[in-house]
N, CA, C and O atoms as a MOPAC input file, in Angstrom:
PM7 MOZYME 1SCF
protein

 N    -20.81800 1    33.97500 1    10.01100 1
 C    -19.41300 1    33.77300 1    10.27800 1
 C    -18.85700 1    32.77400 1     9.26100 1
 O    -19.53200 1    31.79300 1     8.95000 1
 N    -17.53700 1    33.01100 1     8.68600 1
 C    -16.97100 1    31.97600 1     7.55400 1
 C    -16.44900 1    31.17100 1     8.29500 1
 O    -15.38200 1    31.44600 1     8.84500 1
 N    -17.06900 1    30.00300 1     8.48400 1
 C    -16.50200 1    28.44900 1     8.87600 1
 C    -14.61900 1    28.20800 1     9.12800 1
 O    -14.06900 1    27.58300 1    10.03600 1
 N    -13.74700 1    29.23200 1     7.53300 1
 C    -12.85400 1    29.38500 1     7.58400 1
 C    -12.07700 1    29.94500 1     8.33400 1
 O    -10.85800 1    29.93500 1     8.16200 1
 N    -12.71600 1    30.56900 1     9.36100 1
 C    -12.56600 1    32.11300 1    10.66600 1
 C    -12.34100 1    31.32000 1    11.54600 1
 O    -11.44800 1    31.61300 1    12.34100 1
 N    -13.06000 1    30.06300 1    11.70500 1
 C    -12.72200 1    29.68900 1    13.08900 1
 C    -11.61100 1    28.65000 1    13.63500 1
 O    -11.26700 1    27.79300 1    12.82100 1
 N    -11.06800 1    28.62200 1    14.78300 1
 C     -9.74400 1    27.75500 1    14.83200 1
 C    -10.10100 1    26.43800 1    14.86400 1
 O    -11.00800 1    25.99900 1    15.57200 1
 N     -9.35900 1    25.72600 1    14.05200 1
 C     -9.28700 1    24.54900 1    14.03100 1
 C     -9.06200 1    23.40400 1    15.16700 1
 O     -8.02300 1    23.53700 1    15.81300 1
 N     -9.74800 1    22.49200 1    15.44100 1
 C    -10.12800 1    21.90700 1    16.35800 1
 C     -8.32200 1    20.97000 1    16.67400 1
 O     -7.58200 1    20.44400 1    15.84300 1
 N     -8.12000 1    21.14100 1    18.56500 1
 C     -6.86200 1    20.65800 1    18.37300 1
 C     -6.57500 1    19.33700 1    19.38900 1
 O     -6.95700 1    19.52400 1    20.54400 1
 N     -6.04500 1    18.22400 1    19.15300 1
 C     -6.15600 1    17.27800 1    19.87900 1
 C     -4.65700 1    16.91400 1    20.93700 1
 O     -3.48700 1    17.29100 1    20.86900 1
 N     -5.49100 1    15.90000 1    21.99200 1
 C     -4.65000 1    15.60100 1    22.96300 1
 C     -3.50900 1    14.33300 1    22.24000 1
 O     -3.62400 1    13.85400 1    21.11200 1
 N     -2.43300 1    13.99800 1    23.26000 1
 C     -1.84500 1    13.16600 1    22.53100 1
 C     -2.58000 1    11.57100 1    22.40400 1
 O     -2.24700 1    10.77000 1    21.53100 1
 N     -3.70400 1    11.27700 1    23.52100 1
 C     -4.43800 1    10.22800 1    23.59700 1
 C     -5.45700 1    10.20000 1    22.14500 1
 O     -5.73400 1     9.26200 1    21.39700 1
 N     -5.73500 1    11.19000 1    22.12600 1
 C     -6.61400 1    11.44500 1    20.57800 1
 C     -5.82600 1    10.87800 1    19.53100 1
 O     -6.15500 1     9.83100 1    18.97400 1
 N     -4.67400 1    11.60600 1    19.20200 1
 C     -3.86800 1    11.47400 1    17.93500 1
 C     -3.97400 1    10.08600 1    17.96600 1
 O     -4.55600 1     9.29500 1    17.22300 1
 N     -3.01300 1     9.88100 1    19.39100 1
 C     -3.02300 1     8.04200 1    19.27600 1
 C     -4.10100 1     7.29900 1    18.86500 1
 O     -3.70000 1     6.31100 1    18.25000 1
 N     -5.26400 1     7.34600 1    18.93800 1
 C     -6.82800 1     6.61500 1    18.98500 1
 C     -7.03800 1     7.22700 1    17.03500 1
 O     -7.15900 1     6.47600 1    16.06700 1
 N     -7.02300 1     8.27200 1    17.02400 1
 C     -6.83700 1     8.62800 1    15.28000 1
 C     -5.94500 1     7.63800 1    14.59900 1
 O     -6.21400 1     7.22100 1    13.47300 1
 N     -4.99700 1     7.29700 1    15.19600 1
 C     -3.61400 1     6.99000 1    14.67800 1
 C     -4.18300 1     5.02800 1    14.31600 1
 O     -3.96000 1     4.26600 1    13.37600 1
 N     -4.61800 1     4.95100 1    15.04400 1
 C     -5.33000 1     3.23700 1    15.36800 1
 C     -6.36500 1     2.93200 1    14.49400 1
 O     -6.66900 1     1.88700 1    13.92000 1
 N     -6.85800 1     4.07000 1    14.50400 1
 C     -8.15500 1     3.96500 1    14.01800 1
 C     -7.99800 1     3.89400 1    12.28100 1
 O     -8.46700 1     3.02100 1    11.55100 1
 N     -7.24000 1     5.01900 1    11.90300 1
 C     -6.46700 1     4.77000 1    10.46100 1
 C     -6.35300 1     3.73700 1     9.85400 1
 O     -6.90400 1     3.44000 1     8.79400 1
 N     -5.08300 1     2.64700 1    10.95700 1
 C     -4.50200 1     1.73600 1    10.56100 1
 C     -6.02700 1     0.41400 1    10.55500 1
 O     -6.35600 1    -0.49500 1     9.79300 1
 N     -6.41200 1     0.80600 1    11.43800 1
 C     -8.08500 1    -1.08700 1    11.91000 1
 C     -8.31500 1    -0.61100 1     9.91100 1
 O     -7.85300 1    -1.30600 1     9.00500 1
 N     -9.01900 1     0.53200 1     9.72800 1
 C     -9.57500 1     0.56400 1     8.44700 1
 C     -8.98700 1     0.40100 1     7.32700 1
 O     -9.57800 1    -0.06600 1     6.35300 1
 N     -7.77100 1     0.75500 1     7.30900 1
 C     -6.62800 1     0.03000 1     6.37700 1
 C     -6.58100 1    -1.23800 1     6.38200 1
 O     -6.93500 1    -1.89400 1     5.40200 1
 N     -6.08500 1    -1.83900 1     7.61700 1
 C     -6.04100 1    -3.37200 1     8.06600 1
 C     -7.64900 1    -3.87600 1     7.36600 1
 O     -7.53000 1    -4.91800 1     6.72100 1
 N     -8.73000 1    -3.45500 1     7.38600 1
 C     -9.87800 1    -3.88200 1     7.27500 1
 C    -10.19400 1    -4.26500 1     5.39400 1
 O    -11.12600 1    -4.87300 1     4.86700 1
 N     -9.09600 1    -3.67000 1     4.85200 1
 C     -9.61900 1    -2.86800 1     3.28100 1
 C    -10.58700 1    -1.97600 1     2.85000 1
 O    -11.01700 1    -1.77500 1     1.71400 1
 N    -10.96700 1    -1.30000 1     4.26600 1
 C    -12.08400 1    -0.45500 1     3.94400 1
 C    -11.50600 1     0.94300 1     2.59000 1
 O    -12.09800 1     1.58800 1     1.72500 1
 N    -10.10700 1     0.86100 1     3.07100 1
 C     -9.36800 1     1.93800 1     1.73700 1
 C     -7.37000 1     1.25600 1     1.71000 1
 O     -6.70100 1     0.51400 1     2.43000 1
 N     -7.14700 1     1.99600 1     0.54800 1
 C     -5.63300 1     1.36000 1     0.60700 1
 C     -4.68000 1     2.31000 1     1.39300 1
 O     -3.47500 1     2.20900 1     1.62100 1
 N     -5.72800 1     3.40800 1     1.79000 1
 C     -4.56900 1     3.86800 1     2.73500 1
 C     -4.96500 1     5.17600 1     2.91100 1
 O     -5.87200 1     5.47100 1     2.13300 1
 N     -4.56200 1     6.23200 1     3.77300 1
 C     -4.99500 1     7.33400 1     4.19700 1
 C     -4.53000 1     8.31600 1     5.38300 1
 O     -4.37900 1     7.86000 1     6.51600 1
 N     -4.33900 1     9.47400 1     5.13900 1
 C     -3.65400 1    10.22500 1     6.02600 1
 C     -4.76000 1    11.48600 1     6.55100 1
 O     -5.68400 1    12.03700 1     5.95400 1
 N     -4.22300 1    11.65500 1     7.91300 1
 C     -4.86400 1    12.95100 1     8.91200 1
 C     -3.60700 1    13.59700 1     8.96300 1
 O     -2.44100 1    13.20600 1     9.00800 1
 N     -4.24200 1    14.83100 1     8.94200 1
 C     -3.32700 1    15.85900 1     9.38800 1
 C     -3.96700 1    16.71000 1    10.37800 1
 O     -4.92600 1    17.34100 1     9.93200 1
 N     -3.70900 1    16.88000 1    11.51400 1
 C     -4.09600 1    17.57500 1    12.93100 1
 C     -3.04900 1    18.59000 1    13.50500 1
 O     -1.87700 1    18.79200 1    13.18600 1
 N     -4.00100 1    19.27000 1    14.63000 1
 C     -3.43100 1    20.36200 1    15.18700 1
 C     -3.09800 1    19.38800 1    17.04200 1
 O     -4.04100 1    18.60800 1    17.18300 1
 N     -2.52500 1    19.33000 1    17.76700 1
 C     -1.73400 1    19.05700 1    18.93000 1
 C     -2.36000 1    20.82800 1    19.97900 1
 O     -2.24200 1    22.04900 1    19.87600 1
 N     -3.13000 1    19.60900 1    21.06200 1
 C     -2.83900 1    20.52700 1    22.44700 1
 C     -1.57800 1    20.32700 1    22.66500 1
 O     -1.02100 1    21.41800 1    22.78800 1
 N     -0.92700 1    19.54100 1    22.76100 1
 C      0.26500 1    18.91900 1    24.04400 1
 C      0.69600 1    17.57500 1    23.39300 1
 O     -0.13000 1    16.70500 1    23.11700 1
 N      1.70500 1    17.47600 1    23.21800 1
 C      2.56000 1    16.53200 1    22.36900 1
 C      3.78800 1    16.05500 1    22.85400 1
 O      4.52300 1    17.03100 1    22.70600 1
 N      4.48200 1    15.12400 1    23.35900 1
 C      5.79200 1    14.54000 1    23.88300 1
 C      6.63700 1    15.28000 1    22.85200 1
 O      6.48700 1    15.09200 1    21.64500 1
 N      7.50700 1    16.10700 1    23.35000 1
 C      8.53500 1    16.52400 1    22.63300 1
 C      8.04900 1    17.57300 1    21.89600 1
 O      8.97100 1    18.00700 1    21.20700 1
 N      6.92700 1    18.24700 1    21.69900 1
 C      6.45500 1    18.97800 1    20.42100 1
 C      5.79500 1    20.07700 1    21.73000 1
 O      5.61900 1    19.82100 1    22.92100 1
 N      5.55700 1    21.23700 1    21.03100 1
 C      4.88300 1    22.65300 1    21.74500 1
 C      3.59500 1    22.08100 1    21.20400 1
 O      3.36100 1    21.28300 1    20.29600 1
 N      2.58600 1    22.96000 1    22.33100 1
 C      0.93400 1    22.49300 1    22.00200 1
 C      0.83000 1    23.56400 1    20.43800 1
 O      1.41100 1    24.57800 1    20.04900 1
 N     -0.17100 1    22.72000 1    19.92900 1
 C     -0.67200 1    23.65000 1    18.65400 1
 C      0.66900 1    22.69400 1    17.47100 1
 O      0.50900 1    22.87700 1    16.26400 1
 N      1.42700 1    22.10600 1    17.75300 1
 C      2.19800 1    21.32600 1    16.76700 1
 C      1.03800 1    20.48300 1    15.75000 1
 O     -0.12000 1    20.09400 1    15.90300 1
 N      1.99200 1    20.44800 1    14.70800 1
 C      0.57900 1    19.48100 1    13.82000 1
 C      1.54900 1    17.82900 1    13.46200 1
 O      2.66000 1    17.37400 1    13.18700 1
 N      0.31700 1    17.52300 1    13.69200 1
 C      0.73100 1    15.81300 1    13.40700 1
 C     -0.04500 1    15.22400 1    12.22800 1
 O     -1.23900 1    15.32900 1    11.94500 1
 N      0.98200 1    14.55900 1    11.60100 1
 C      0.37600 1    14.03200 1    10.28600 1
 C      0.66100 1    12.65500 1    10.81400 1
 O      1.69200 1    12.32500 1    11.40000 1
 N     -0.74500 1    11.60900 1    10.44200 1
 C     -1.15300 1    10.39400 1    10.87300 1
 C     -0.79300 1     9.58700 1     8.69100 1
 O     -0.89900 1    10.15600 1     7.60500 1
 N     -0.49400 1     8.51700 1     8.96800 1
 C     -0.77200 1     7.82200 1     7.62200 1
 C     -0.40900 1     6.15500 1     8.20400 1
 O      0.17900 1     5.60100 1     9.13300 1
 N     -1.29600 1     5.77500 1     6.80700 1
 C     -1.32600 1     4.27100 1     6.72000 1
 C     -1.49500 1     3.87800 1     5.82000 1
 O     -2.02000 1     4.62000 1     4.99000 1
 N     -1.14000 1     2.40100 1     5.40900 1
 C     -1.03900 1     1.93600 1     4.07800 1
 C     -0.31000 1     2.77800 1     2.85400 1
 O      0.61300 1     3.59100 1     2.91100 1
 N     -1.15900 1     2.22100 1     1.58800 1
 C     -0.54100 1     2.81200 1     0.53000 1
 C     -1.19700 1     3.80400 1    -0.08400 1
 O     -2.38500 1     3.98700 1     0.18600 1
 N     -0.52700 1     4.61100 1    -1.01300 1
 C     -1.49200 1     5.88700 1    -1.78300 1
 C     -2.43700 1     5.08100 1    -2.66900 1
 O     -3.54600 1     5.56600 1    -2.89300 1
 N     -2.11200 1     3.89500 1    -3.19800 1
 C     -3.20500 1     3.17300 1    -4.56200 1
 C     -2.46500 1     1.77400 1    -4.81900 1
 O     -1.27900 1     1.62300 1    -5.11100 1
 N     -3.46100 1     0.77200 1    -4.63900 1
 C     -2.83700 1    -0.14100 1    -5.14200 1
 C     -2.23400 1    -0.62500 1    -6.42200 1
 O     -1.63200 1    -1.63600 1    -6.78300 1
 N     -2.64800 1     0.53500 1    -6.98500 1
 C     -1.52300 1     1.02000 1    -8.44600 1
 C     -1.03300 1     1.20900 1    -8.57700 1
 O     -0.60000 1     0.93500 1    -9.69700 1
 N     -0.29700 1     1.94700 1    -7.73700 1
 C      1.11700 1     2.76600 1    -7.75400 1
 C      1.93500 1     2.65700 1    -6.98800 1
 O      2.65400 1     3.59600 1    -6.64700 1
 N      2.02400 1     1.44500 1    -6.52000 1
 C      3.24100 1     1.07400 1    -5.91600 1
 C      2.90900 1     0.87400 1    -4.13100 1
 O      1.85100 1     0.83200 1    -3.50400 1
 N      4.05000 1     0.80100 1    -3.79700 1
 C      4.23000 1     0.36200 1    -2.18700 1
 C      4.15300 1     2.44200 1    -1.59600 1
 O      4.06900 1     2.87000 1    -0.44500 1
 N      4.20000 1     2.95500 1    -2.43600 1
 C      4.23100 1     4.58400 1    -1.53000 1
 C      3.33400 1     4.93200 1    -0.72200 1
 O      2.15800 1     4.75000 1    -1.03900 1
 N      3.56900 1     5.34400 1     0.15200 1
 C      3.52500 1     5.41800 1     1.48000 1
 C      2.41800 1     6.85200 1     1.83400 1
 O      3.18300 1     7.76300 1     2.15000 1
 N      1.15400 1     7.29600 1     1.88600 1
 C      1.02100 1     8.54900 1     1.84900 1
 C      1.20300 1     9.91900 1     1.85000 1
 O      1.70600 1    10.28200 1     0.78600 1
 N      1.06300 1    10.51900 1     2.36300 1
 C      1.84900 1    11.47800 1     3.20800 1
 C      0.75600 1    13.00500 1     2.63600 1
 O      0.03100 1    13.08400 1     1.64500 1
 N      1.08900 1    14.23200 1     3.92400 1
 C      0.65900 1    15.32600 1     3.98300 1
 C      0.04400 1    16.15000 1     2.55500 1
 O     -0.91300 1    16.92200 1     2.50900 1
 N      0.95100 1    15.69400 1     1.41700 1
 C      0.95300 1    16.09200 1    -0.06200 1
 C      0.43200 1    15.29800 1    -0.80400 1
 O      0.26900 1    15.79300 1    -1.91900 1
 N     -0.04900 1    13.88900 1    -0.68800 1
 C     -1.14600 1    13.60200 1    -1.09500 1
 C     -2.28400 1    13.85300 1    -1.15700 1
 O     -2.90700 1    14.21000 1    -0.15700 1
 N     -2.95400 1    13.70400 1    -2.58900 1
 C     -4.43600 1    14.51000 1    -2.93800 1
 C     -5.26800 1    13.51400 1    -3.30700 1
 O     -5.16100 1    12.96100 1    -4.40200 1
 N     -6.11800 1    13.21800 1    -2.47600 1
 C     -7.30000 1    12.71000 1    -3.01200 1
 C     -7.91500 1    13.09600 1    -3.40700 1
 O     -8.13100 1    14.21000 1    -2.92800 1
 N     -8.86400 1    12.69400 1    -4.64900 1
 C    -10.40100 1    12.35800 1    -4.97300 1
 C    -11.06800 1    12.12100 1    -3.97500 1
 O    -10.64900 1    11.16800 1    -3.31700 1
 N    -12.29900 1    12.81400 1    -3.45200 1
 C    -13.32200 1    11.98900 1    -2.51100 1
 C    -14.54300 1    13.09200 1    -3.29200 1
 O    -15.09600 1    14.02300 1    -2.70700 1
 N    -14.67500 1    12.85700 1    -4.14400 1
 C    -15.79100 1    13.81700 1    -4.56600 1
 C    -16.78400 1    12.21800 1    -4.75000 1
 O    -17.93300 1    12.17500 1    -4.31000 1
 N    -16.27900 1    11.26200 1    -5.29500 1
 C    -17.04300 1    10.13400 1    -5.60800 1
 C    -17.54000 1     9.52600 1    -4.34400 1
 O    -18.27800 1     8.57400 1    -4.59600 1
 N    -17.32400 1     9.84400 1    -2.51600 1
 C    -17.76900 1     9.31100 1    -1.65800 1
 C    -19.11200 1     9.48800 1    -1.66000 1
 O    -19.79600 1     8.48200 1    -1.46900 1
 N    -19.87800 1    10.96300 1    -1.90100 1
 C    -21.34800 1    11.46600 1    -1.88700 1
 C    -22.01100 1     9.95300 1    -2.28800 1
 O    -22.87500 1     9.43400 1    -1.58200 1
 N    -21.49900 1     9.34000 1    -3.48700 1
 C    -22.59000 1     8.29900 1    -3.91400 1
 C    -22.22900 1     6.75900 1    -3.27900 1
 O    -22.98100 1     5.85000 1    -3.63200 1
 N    -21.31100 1     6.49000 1    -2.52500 1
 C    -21.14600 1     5.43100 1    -1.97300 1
 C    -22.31400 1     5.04400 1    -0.96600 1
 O    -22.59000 1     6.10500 1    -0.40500 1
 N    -23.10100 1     4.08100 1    -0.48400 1
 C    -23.99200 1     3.78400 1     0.10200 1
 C    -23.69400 1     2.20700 1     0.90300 1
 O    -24.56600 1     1.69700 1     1.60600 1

């Protein structure tokens, strides 16, 4: 079966929130300058289930300014494999 076939895993609004926290502690931490989720919604205040929520925090690079992440940002993470 192609991995790609199957539906994507979808969260409650207590999840998002706990994603949403969890983002920001590791930002807050400097573990990275910043970073975004993008998710699928059972059930969402105001939103139909299956809505997608985009989570972000901090900045895209401490190079490039105060900008803010977002959905269309592309990371590099090919260099995580060797982090230890």
């Amino acid at each position: 079966m192609n991995p790609m076939d199957q539906a994507a895993p979808m969260f409650t609004t207590a999840e998002i929130g706990a994603l949403h926290d969890a983002l920001h502690e590791i930002v807050a931490e400097g573990a990275t300058p910043g970073g975004v989720v993008v998710c699928g919604t059972r059930q969402a205040s105001g939103t139909a289930p299956g809505a997608r929520a985009v989570l972000s925090a901090g900045v895209v690079s401490p190079f490039t300014g105060p900008g803010t992440p977002d959905e269309h940002t592309v990371y590099d993470i090919a260099s995580l494999t060797k982090v230890t």
